[in-house]
C-alpha positions in Angstrom: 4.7 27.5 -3.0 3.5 23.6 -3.3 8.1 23.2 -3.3 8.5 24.6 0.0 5.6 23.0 1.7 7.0 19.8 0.6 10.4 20.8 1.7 9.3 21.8 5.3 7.4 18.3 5.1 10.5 16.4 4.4 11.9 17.9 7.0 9.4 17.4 9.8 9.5 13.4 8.6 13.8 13.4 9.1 13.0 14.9 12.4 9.9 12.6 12.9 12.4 9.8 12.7 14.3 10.9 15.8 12.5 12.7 18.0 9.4 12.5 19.8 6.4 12.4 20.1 6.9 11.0 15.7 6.4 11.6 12.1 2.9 13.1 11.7 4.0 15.9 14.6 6.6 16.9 12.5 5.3 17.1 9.3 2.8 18.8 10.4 4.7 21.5 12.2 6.9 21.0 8.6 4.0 22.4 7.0 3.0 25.2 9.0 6.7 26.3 8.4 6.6 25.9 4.8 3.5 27.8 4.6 5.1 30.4 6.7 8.3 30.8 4.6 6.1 31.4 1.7 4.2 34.4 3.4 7.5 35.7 4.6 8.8 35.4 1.1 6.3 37.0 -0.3 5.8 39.9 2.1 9.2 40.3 1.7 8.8 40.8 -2.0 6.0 42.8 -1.6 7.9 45.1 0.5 10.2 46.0 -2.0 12.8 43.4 -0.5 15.7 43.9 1.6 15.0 46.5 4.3 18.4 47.9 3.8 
Protein backbone atom coordinates (compact mmCIF):
# COMPACT_ATOMS: atom_id res chain seq x y z
CA UNK A 1 0.00 0.00 0.00
CA UNK A 2 2.63 2.65 1.68
CA UNK A 3 4.36 1.97 -2.57
CA UNK A 4 1.53 3.33 -4.22
CA UNK A 5 0.82 6.23 -2.01
CA UNK A 6 4.24 7.26 -2.55
CA UNK A 7 3.96 6.71 -6.19
CA UNK A 8 0.70 8.88 -6.60
CA UNK A 9 2.88 11.47 -4.35
CA UNK A 10 5.68 11.59 -6.79
CA UNK A 11 3.41 12.19 -9.18
CA UNK A 12 1.42 15.04 -7.73
CA UNK A 13 5.08 16.76 -6.96
CA UNK A 14 6.16 16.33 -11.16
CA UNK A 15 2.90 17.83 -11.77
CA UNK A 16 3.30 20.39 -8.78
CA UNK A 17 6.29 21.57 -10.73
CA UNK A 18 4.21 22.69 -13.79
CA UNK A 19 1.01 23.51 -13.04
CA UNK A 20 -0.86 25.54 -10.80
CA UNK A 21 -1.90 26.38 -8.05
CA UNK A 22 1.91 24.00 -6.87
CA UNK A 23 3.35 21.15 -5.14
CA UNK A 24 1.36 20.55 -1.92
CA UNK A 25 -1.96 20.56 -4.30
CA UNK A 26 -0.75 17.85 -6.12
CA UNK A 27 0.67 15.67 -3.79
CA UNK A 28 -2.10 15.82 -1.97
CA UNK A 29 -4.55 14.95 -4.73
CA UNK A 30 -1.37 12.27 -5.46
CA UNK A 31 -2.36 10.77 -2.29
CA UNK A 32 -5.89 10.54 -2.45
CA UNK A 33 -5.27 8.65 -5.72
CA UNK A 34 -2.89 6.39 -4.33
CA UNK A 35 -5.14 5.60 -1.65
CA UNK A 36 -7.77 5.09 -4.18
CA UNK A 37 -5.83 2.61 -6.38
CA UNK A 38 -5.24 0.53 -3.40
CA UNK A 39 -9.08 0.18 -2.56
CA UNK A 40 -9.78 -0.44 -6.23
CA UNK A 41 -7.05 -3.04 -6.11
CA UNK A 42 -8.21 -4.63 -3.55
CA UNK A 43 -11.88 -4.71 -4.24
CA UNK A 44 -10.90 -5.88 -7.30
CA UNK A 45 -9.16 -8.86 -5.62
CA UNK A 46 -11.81 -9.30 -3.44
CA UNK A 47 -14.20 -9.68 -6.19
CA UNK A 48 -12.62 -12.58 -7.54
CA UNK A 49 -10.78 -10.29 -10.18
CA UNK A 50 -11.46 -9.62 -13.71
CA UNK A 51 -15.21 -9.24 -14.26
CA UNK A 52 -14.91 -11.23 -17.35
Amino acid sequence: MWWKLLIGAVIGLAIGHFAAPGYWFWVVIGLIAGCLAELWAKRRESSGGAAD
